[in-house]
C-alpha positions as CSV (number, residue, x, y, z in Angstrom):
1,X,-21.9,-19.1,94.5
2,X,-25.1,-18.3,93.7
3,X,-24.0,-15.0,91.3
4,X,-21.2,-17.6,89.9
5,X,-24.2,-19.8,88.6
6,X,-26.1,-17.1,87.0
7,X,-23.3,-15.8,85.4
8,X,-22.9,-19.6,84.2
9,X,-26.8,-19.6,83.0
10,X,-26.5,-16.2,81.6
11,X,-23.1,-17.5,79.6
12,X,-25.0,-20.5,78.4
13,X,-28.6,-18.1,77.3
14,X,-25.6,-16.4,75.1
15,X,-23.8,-19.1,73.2
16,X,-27.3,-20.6,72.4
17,X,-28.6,-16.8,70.9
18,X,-25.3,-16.5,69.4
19,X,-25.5,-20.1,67.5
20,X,-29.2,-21.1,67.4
21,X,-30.7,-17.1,66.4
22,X,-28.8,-16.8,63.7
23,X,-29.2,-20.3,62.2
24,X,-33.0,-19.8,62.6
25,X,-32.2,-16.2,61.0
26,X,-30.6,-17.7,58.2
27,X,-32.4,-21.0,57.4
28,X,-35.5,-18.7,55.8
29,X,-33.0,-17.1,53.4
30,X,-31.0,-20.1,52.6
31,X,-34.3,-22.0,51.4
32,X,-35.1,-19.0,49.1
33,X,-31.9,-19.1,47.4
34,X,-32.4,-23.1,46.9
35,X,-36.3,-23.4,45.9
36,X,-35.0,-20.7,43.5
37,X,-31.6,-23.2,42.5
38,X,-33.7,-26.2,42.7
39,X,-37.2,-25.6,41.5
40,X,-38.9,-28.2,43.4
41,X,-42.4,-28.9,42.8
42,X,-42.7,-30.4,46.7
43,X,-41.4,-29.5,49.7
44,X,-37.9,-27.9,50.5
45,X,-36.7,-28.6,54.0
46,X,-33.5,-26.9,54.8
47,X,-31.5,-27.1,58.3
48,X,-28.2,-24.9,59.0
49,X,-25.7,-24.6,61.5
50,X,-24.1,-21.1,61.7
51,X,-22.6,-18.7,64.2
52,X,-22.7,-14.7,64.0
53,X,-19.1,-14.2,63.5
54,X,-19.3,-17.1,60.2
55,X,-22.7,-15.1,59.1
56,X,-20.8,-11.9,58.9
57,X,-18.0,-13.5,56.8
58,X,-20.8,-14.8,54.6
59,X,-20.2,-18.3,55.7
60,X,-22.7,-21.2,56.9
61,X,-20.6,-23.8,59.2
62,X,-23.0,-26.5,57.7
63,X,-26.8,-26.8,55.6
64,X,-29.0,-30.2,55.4
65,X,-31.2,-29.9,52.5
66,X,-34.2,-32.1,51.5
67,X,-36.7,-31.5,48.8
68,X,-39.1,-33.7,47.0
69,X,-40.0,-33.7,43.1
70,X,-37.2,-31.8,42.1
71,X,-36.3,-31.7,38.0
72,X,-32.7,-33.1,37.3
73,X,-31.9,-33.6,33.8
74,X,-35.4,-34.8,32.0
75,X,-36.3,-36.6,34.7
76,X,-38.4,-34.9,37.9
77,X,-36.5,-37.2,40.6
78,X,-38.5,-38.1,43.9
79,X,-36.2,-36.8,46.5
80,X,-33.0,-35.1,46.5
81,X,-30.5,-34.7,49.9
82,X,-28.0,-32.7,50.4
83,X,-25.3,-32.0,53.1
84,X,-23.0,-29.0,52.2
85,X,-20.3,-27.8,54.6
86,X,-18.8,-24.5,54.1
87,X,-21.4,-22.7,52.0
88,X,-20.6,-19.3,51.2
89,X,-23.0,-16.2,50.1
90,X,-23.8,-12.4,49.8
91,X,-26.5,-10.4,50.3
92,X,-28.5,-8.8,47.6
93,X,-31.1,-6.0,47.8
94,X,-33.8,-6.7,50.2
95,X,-31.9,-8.9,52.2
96,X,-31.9,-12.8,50.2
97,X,-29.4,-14.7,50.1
98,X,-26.9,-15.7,46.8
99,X,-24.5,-18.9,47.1
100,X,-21.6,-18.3,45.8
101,X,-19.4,-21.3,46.6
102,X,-19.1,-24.2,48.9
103,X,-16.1,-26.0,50.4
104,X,-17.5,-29.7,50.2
105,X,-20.4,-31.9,50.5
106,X,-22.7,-34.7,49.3
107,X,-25.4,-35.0,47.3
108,X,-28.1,-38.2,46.8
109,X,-31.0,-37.7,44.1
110,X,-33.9,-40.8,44.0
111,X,-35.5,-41.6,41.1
112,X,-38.3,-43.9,41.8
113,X,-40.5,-46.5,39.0
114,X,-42.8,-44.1,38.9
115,X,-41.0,-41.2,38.4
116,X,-39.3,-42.8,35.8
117,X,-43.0,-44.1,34.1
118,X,-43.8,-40.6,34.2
119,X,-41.0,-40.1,31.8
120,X,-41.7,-42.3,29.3
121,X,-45.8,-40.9,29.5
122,X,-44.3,-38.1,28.2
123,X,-42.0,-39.1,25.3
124,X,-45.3,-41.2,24.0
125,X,-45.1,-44.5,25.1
126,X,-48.6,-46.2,25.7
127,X,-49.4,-48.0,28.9
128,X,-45.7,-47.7,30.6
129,X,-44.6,-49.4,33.0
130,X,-40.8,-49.5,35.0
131,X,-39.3,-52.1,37.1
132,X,-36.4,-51.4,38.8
133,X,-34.3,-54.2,41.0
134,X,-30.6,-54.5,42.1
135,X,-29.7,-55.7,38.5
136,X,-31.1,-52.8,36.4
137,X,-34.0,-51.4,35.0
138,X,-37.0,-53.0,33.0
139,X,-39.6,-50.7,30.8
140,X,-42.3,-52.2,29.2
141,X,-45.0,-50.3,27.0
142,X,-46.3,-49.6,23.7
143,X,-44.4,-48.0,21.2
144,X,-45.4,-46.2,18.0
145,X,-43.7,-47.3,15.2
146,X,-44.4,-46.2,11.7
147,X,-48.7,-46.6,11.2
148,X,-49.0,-49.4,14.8
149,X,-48.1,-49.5,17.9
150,X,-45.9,-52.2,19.2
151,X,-45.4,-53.7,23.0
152,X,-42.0,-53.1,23.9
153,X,-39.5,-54.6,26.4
154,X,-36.5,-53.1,27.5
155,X,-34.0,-53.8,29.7
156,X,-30.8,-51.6,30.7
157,X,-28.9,-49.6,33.3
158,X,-27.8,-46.0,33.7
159,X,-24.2,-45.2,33.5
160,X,-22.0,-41.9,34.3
161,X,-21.2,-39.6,31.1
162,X,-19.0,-35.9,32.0
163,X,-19.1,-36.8,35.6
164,X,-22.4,-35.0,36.1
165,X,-24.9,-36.9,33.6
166,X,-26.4,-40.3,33.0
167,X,-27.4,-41.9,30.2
168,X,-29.9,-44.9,29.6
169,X,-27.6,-47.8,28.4
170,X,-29.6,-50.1,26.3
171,X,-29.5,-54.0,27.3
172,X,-31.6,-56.2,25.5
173,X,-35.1,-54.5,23.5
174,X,-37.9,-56.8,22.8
175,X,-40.9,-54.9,20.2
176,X,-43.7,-57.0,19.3
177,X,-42.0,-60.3,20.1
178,X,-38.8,-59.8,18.3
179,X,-35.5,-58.7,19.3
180,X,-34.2,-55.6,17.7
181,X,-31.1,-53.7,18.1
182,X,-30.7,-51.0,21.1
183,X,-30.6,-48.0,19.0
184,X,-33.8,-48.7,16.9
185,X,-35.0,-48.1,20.3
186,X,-33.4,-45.1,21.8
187,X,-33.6,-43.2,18.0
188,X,-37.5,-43.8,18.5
189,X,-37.5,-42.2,22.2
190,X,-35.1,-39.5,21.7
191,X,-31.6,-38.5,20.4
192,X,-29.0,-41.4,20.9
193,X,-26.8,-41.0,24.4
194,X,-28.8,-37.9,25.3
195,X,-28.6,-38.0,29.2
196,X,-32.0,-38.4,31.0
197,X,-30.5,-37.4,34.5
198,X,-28.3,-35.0,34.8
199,X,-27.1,-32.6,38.1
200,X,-25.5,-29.6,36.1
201,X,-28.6,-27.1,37.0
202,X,-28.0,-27.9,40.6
203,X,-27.1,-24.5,43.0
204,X,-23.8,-26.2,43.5
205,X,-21.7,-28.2,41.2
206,X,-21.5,-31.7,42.1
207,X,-19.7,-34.7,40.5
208,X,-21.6,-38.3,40.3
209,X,-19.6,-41.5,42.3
210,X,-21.8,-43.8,42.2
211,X,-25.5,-45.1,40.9
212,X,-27.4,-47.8,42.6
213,X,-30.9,-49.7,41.4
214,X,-33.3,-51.9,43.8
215,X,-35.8,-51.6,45.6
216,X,-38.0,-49.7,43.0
217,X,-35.3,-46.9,42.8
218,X,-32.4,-45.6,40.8
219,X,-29.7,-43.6,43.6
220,X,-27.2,-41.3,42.4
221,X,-24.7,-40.2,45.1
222,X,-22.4,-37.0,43.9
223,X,-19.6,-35.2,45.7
224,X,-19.8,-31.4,45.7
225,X,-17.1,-30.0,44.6
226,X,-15.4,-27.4,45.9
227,X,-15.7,-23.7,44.4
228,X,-13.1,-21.1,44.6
């Protein structure tokens, strides 16, 4: 009885080495290979499930991804998530890690008011400002046009363009106390039906389903798709 129960113990000490070593093993070179994909400026959290016999096919069962300021599109988003089932690499010299496909998976990028204010900073607006509730998303700001600068109001949503970018579609723009037509606007703060956020740099190619606003946050929810 008593051999019968170390042999169980013993039996149990193996499956975890054989599960939990070389996820542990693995995790470190997974990361690399995304930081690399990803470019975050923050943190990069990444959590995988393999076994030895999937590691030697090149195979990770399952990786949990989370990573904070990372770019997508023109936009540096607050937090992107990602659960990937199936991801497959190779080795390169030294040992790091290449993805080269992936069965399935999800991903969910946030874009928050102030990553978005951030954005408009940058393309010149004057004291911007972004409000974002279930119904869409409000801008306000001053704008440069011609010799003065204008307060501007604008209110719109972001839609789905080639299932991996979105674009900013113009609702109602209010400049100086007038209402003017969308594309005044949009001509003034880039090229018309450019996309602001897009997911095509990602390490694995995802498609866009769906794009929520409240709360102070745009969410984009993508399906990976799969990769030969």
């Amino acid at each position: 009885m008593r051999r019968f129960l170390w042999l169980a113990v013993a039996a149990a000490l193996l499956a975890g080495v054989w599960t939990v070593v070389p996820s542990a093993l693995v995790r470190q070179r997974l990361a690399s290979a995304l930081r690399e994909g990803l470019q975050p400026a923050g943190a990069l959290d990444v959590r995988a499930r393999a076994t030895a016999p999937a590691l030697l096919r090149g195979t990770v069962d399952r990786v949990m991804v989370e990573a904070s300021q990372v770019r997508v599109g023109e936009i540096v988003a607050e937090r992107l998530s990602a659960d990937l089932q199936g991801l497959r690499f190779r080795r390169m010299q030294g040992g790091a890690f290449e993805i080269t496909g992936v069965e399935s998976g999800t991903v969910e990028v946030r874009v928050s008011q102030d990553d978005l204010t951030v954005y408009l900073a940058h393309l010149g607006v004057a004291s911007p400002a972004v409000t974002i509730d279930d119904t869409g998303v409000t801008a306000t700001g001053n704008l440069r046009a011609g010799p003065v600068m204008a307060p501007m109001r604008v209110r719109g949503r972001f839609v789905v363009v080639e299932e991996a970018d979105l674009v900013f579609a113009v609702e109602s723009v209010d400049v100086g106390g007038l209402t003017v037509p969308g594309g005044v606007v949009t001509t003034l703060l880039g090229a018309p039906g450019q996309p602001i956020i897009s997911l095509r740099r990602l390490p694995v190619p995802a498609r866009i389903e769906r794009v929520t606003s409240a709360s102070g946050r745009v969410v984009v929810t993508a399906r990976v798709r799969s990769q030969p």
